[in-house]
C-alpha positions in Angstrom: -9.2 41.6 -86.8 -13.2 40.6 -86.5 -14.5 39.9 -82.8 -16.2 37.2 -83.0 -19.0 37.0 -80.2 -17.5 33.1 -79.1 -19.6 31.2 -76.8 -17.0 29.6 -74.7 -18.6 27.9 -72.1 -22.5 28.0 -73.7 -24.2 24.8 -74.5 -27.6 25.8 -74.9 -28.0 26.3 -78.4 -30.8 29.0 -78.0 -28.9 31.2 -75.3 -26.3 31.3 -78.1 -28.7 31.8 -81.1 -30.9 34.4 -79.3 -27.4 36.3 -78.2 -25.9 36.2 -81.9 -23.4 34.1 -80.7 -20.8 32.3 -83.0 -21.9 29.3 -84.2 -20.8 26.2 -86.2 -23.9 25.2 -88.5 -24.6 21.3 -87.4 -27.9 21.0 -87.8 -27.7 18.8 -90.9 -27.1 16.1 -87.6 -31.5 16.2 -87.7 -31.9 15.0 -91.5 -29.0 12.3 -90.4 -31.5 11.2 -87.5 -34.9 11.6 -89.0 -34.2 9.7 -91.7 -33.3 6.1 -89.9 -36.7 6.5 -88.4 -36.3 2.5 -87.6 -33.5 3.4 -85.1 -35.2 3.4 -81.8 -32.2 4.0 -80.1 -29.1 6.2 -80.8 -26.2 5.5 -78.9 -23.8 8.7 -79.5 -20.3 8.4 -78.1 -17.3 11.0 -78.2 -14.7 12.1 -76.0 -15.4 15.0 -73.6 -16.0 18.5 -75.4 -16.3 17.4 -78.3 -20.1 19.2 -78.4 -22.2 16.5 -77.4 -24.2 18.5 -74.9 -25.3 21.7 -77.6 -25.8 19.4 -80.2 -28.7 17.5 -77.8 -29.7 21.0 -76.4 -30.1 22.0 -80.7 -31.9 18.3 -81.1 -34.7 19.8 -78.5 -34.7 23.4 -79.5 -36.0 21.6 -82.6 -38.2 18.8 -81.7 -40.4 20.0 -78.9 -43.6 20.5 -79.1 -43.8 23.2 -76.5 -41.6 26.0 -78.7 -41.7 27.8 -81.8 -38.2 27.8 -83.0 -38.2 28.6 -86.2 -36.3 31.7 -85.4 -33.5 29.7 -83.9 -33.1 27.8 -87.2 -33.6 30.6 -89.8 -30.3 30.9 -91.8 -29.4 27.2 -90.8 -28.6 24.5 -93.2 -31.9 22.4 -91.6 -34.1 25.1 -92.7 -33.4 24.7 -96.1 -35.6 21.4 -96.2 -38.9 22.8 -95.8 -40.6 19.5 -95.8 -38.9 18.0 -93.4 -39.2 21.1 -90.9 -43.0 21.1 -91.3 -43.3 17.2 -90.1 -40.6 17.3 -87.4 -40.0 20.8 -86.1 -41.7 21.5 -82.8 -43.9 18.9 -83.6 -43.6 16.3 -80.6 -43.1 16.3 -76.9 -39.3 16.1 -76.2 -37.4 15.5 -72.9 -34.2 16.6 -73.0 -32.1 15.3 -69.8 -28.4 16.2 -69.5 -26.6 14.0 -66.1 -23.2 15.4 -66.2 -23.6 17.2 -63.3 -24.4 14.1 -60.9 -21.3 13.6 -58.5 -21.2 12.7 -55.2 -18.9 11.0 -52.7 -21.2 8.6 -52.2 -24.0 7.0 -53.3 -26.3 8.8 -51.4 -25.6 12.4 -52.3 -25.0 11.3 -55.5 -28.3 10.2 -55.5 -29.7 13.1 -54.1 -28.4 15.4 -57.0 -30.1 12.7 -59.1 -33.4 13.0 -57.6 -32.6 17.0 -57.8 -32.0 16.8 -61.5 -35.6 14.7 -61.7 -37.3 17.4 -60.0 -36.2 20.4 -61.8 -37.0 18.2 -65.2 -40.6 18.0 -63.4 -41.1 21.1 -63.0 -41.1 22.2 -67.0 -44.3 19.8 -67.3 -45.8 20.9 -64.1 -48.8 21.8 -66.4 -49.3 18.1 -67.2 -50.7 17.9 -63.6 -54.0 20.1 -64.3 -55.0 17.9 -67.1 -57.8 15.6 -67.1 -56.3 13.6 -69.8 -53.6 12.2 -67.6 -53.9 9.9 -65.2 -54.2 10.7 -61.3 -52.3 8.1 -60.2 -49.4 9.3 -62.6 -50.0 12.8 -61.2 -49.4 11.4 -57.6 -45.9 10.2 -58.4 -44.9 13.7 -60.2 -46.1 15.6 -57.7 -43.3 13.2 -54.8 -40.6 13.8 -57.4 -41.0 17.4 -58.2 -41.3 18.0 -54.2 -37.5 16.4 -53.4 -37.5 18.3 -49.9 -40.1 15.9 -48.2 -38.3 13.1 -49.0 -41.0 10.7 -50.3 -39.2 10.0 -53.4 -38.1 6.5 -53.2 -35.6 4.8 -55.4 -38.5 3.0 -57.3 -39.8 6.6 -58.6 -36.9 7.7 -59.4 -36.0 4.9 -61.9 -39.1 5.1 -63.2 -38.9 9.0 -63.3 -38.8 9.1 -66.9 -40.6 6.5 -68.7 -43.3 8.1 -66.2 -42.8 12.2 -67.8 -42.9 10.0 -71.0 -46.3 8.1 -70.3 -47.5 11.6 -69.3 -46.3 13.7 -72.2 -48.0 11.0 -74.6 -51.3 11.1 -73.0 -51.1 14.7 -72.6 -50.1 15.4 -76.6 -51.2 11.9 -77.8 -48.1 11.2 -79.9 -44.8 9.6 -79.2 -42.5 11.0 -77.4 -39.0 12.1 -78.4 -36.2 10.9 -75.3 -33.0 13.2 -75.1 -30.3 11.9 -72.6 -27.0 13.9 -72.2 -23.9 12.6 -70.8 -25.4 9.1 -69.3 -22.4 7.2 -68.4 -21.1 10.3 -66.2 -22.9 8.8 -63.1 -21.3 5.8 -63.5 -17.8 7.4 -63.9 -18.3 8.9 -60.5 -19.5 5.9 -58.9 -16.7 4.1 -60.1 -13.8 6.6 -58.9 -15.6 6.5 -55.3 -16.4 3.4 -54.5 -20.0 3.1 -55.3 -20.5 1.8 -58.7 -23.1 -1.1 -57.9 -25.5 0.7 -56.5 -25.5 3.6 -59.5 -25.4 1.0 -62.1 -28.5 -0.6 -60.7 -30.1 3.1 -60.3 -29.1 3.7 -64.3 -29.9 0.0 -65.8 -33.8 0.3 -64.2 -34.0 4.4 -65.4 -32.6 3.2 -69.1 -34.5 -0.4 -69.1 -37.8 1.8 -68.5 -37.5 4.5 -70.5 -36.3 3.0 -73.7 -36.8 -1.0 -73.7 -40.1 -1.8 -75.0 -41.4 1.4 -74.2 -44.4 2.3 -76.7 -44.7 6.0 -75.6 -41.2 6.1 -77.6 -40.9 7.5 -80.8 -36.9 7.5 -80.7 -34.5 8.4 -78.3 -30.4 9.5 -78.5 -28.1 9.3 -75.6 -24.7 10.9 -75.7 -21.7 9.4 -73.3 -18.1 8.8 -73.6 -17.8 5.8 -73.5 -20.6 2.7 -75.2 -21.5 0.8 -71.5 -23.1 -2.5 -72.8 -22.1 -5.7 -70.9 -23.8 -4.4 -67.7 -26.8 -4.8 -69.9 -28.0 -1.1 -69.7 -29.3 -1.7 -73.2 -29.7 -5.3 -74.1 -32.9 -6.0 -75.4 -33.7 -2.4 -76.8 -34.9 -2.6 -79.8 -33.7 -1.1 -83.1 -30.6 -0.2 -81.1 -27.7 1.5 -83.1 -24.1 2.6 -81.3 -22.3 5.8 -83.3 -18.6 5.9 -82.1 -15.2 7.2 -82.8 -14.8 3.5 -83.9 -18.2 2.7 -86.4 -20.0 6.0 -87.1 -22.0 8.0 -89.7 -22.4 11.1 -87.4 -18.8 12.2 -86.9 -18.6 15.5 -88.6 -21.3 16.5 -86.3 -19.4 16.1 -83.3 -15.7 18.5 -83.1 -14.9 20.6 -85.8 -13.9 19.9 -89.3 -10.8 21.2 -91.2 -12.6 23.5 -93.0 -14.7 24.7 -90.2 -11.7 25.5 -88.7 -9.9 27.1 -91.5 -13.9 29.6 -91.4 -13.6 30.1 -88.2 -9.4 31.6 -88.0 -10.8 33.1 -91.6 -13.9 35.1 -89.9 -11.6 36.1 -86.9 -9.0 37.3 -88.9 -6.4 35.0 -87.6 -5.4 33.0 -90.5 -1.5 33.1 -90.1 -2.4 31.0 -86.3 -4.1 28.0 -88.7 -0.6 25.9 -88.3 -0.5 26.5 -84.4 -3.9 25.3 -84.1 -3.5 22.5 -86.4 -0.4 20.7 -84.4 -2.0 21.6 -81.1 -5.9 21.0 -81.8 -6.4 19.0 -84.7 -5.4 14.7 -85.2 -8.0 13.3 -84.5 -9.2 10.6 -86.6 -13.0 10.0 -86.8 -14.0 7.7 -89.7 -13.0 9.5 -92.6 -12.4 13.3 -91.0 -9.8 14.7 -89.4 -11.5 16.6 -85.9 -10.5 19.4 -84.0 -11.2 19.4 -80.7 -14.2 22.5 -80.4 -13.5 23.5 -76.9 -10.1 24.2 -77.7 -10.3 26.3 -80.8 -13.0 28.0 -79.6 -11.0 29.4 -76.3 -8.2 29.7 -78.2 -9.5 32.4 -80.9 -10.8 33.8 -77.7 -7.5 34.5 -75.7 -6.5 35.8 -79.0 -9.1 37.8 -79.2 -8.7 39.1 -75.5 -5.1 39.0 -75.4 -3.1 39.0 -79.2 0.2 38.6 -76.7 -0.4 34.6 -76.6 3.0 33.6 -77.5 1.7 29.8 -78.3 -1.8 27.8 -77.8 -1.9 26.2 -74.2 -3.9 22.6 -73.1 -7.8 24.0 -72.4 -8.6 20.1 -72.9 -6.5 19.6 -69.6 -8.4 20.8 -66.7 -11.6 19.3 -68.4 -11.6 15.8 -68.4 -11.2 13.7 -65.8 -7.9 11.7 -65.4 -8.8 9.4 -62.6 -9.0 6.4 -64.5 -6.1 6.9 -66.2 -4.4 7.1 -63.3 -5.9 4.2 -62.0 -4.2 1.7 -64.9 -0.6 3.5 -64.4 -1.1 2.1 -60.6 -1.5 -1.5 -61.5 0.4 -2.0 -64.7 3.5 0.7 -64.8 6.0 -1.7 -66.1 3.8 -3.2 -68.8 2.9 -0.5 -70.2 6.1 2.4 -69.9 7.2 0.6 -73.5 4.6 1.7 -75.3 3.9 5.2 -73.8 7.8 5.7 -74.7 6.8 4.9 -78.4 4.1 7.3 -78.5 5.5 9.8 -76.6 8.5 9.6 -79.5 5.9 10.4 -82.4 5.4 6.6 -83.3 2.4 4.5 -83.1 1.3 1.0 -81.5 -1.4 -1.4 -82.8 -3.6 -2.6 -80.2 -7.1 -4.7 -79.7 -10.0 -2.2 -78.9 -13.2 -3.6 -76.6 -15.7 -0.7 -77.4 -18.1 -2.4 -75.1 -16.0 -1.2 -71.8 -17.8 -0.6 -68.8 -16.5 1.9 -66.0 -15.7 -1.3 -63.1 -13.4 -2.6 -66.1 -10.2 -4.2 -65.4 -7.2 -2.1 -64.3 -4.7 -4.9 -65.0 -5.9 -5.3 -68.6 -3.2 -3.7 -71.1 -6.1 -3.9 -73.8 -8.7 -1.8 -71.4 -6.0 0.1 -70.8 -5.3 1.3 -74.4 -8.8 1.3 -75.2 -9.9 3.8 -72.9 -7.3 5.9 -74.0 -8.7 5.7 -77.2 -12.0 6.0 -76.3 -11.6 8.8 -73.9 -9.3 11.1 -76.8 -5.9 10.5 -75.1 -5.2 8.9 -78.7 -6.6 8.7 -81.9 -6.2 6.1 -84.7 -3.3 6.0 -87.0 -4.0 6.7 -90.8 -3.4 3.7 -92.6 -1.3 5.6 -94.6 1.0 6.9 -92.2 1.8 2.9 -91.3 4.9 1.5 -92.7 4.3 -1.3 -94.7 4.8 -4.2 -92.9 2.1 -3.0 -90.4 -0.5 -2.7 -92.7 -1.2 -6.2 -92.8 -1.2 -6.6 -88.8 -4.5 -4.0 -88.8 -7.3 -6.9 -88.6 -10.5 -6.8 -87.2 -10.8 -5.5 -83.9 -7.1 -3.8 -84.0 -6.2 -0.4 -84.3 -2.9 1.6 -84.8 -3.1 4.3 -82.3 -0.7 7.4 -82.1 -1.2 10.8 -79.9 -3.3 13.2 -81.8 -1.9 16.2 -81.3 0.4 18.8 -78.9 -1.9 19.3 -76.6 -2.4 15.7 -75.8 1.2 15.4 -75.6 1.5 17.8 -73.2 -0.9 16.4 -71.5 1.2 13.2 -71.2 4.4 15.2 -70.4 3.3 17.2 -67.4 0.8 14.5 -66.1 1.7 11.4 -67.1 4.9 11.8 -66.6 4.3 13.0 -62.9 2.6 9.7 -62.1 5.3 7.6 -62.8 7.5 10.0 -60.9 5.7 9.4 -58.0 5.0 5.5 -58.1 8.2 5.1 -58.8 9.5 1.7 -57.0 11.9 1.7 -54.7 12.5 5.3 -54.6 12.4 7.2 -51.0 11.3 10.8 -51.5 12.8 11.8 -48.2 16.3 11.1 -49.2 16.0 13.6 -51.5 13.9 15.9 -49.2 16.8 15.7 -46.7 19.2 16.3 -49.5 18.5 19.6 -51.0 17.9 21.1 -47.1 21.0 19.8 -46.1 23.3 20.9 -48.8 24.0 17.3 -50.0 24.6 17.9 -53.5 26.1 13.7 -53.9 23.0 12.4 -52.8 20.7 14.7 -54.9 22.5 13.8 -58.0 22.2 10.3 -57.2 18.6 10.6 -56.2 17.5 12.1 -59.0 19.5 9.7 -61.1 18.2 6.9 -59.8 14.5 8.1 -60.2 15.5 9.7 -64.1 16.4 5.7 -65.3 12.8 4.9 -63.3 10.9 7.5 -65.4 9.4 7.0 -69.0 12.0 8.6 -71.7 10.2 11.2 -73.6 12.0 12.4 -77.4 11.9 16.0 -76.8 13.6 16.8 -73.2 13.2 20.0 -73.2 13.2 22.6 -70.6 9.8 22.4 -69.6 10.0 18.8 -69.7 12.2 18.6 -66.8 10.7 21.7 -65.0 7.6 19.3 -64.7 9.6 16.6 -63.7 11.0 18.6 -60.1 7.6 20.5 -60.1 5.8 16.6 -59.7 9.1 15.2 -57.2 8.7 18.0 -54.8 4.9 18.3 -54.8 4.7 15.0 -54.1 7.0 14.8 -51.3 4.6 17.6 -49.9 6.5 21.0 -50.7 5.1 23.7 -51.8 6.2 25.0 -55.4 6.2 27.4 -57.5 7.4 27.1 -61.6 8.6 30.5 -63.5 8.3 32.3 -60.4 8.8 36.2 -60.2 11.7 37.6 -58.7 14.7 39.8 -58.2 15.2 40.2 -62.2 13.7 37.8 -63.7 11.9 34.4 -63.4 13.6 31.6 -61.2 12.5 28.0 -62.6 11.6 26.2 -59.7 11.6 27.6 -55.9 10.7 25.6 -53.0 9.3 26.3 -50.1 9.2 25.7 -46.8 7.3 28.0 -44.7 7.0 26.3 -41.4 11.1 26.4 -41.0 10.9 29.7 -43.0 13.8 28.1 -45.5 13.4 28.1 -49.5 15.1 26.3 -52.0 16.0 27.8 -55.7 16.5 25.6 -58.4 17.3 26.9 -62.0 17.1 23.9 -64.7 19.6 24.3 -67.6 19.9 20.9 -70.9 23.1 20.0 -71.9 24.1 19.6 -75.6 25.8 16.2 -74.3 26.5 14.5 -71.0 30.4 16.0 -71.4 28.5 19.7 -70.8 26.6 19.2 -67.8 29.1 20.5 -65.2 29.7 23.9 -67.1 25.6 24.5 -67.7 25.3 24.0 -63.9 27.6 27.1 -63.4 25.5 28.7 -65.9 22.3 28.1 -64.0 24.4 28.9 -61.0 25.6 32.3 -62.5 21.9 33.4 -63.4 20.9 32.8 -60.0 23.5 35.0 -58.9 23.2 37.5 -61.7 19.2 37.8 -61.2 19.3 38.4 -57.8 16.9 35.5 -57.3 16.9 34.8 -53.8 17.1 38.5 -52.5 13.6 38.8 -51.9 13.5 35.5 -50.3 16.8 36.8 -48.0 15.2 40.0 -47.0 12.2 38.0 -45.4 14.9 36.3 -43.3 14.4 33.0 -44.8 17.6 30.3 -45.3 17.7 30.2 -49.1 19.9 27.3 -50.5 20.6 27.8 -54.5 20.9 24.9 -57.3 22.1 25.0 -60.5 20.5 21.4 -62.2 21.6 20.5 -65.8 20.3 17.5 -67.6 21.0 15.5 -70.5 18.4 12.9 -71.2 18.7 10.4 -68.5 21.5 12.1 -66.6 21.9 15.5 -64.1 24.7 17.3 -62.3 23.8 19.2 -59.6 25.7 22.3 -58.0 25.1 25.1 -55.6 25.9 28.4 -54.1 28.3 28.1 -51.3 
């Protein structure tokens, strides 16, 4: 097997071309923008880690005037047009701004790490300060944002902060300059999952109406978000202004992977025989014409294998990566809408729904279309080939609809263990203590008809398996406020779910077995029940002179049985 030197984690494309670093050839994405030279603005929208953030650092590696990168470029597809590299490589002042680290729980320290951001962009022109061709008044300003101790940088500078480097950098250089902005609606995200979205958006509609709208120090800018945030009027009256989605696009092999690059980079690593895994788990998404991968995942993926060949199966790198707040937020408000649907996709099929592409981030929760569509938007699903639609669906596909499926095992995994959890816990008229009191008590009645009762509540999914249901106690007992512990190690072997109470130093052992059919489930309970005895599960647990209670759950679909050690 070849070790490939992957950059997980690196999204500065010179780090990783300096370093000899892996690297997927997108620079072709330059020709694409060079070439609609009356595009003033490029609005670039694709789900998280889908390698928006290297291809803008690649975009200024190339552009600014302040490097010689040919190096970086040599061997790359770009190079190859001579011409074009001689009237556009480091041949105009660039600022290249990436915001997807500005969080806060409030406005105000959001703000700060803003103003802290502005300020470390500063100080890369510091030398505009020390020339006569710019303008002292401008220099006064620079100097109040690049000091953000003193705290004489007032909101007024700081939305200007840009369209003032720009006037700066075109007096300076005396030539347009080149506006790079990286993850823009993250802010704005932020703001809405605390509580302050006015204030940001008013902070981000002055910093974008400045720096782009009318703006003759411009020569073009892109911007790069997840989502295209128009009706708040960030970017009404920009001029020349062009939005590349998931939805309309001309840019979308530059953004994920393609089959092929896929099928190079399993080929270079030596890992061929995994291109099927990585297909079901990574691949599905549908952007214009392509099917995508999702980079971030294959990437770590031939990594662990790299590191560790004893992966028995890809796992969910997407997961931890994207924020699921606002998903969350619809399954609050519209739960019984919408648990139809989710039942459909999560059972391989595929709904057709009206996309808004124009969402903003203080949209709607009660909306089913907002609902779908930032799903869609976001890479929780991807659009369904036309193909793949029976024919009586074909004709329903009008303008502004959109079949939508889950792309791929990862995403469904994602729904399983996540999803799944939420409705668990919203679940109407369902008292977690009764259960909680249950299974310390011994009451194996009332835990089969508590977890009965919540099973009907809960979305039906077309593969119960194990894991499936390990999830579902794993997301009951957490949320009642136990601590637990999945696949645990003990005795001789691995319980599935233990439960702990360390406070009344008393643990509870569940093992999770599936029926074949409902008829079954009393016998697989004495199965579990037999492996729990067998194993020596709760020895260790015993020897630390804790009260260990033992269950042996079987399911089948909809339906459990409960039993335990006497």
């Amino acid at each position: 097997m070849a070790n490939l030197n992957i950059p997980v984690g690196v999204s500065d494309f010179a780090e990783i071309r300096k370093n000899g670093y892996y690297f997927i050839d997108k620079s072709e994405l330059i020709e694409k923008l060079v070439k609609t030279k009356v595009t003033k603005v490029t609005l670039i929208t694709r789900p998280r880690r889908f390698g928006k953030t290297l291809g803008m650092s690649m975009l200024a590696n190339f552009f600014d005037i302040r490097k010689d990168s040919h190096e970086l470029f040599n061997g790359l597809a770009i190079s190859r047009n001579s011409g074009l590299c001689a009237n556009w490589m480091n041949q105009y002042p660039t600022v290249f701004l990436t915001l997807k680290d500005v969080d806060g729980l409030d406005f105000e320290s959001a703000k700060s790490m803003l103003q802290r951001r502005i300020a470390e962009l500063c100080r890369q022109y510091f030398y505009l300060t020390e020339s006569e061709k710019v303008n002292p008044f401008d220099k006064k300003i620079f100097l109040q944002l690049v000091d953000v101790v003193d705290g004489k940088t007032t909101d007024t500078m700081l939305k200007t902060s840009l369209s003032l480097i720009m006037q700066m950098l075109h007096d300076y250089y005396e030539k347009p300059v080149i506006l790079l902005l990286d993850e823009y609606d993250v802010p704005l995200a932020k703001a809405s999952a605390h509580g302050y979205y006015d204030q940001m958006l008013d902070m981000m509609r002055a910093m974008m109406s400045t720096s782009v709208k009318d703006n003759s120090n411009l020569l073009f800018a892109v911007v790069t978000g997840c989502l295209r945030i128009s009706n708040e009027s960030i970017f009404t009256g920009t001029n020349n202004f062009v939005s590349d989605s998931i939805v309309k696009s001309r840019l979308n092999e530059y953004f994920g992977f393609t089959s092929q690059e896929v099928g190079q980079i399993l080929e270079d690593s030596g890992y061929q025989n995994e291109a099927e895994r990585v297909r079901a788990w990574y691949d599905g998404y549908h952007f214009g014409e392509f099917d995508m991968y999702c980079p971030w995942d294959v990437l770590n993926y031939v990594y662990d294998l790299q590191e560790h060949e004893e992966i028995s199966q890809p796992v969910s790198y997407w997961r931890n990566t994207s924020d699921n707040a606002v998903i969350r937020s619809f399954l609050d408000h519209k739960q019984n809408l919408i648990t139809a649907k989710l039942e459909i996709l999560l059972g391989g099929g595929y709904i057709i729904q009206k996309i808004d592409e124009n969402l903003t981030y203080d949209f709607d929760r009660c909306s089913d279309e907002n609902f779908w569509s930032v799903l869609y938007l976001t890479g929780y699903l991807t659009r369904c080939r036309e193909k793949d639609l029976r024919p009586e669906d074909r004709n329903r596909i009008r303008d502004g609809f959109t079949a939508l499926m889950i792309p791929n095992e990862e995403i469904q995994e994602i729904y399983r263990d996540t999803i799944v959890k939420w409705f668990m816990e919203s679940a109407p008229s369902w008292k977690p203590e009764n259960l909680g009191e249950a299974i310390w008590r011994g009451d194996v009645g009332t835990i089969i008809s508590e977890m009965n009762r919540l099973l009907r509540k809960t979305i039906s999914y077309h593969d119960y398996r194990e894991d499936y249901y390990h999830a579902f106690l794993a997301g009951i007992f957490t949320g009642i406020g136990y601590a637990v512990e999945s696949n645990r190690e003990h005795g001789t072997g691995r319980s599935d779910i233990v439960i702990a109470d360390p406070s009344n130093m008393r643990v509870v052992i569940f093992e999770v077995k599936i029926a074949e059919d409902r008829t079954k489930l009393e016998r697989e309970c004495e199965e579990a029940l037999t492996q729990i005895r067998n194993r020596s599960y709760a020895e260790e647990f015993l020897e630390n002179g804790n009260e260990v209670l033992c269950y042996g759950i079987a399911f089948y679909k909809k339906e459990c049985f409960v039993k335990r050690i006497e």
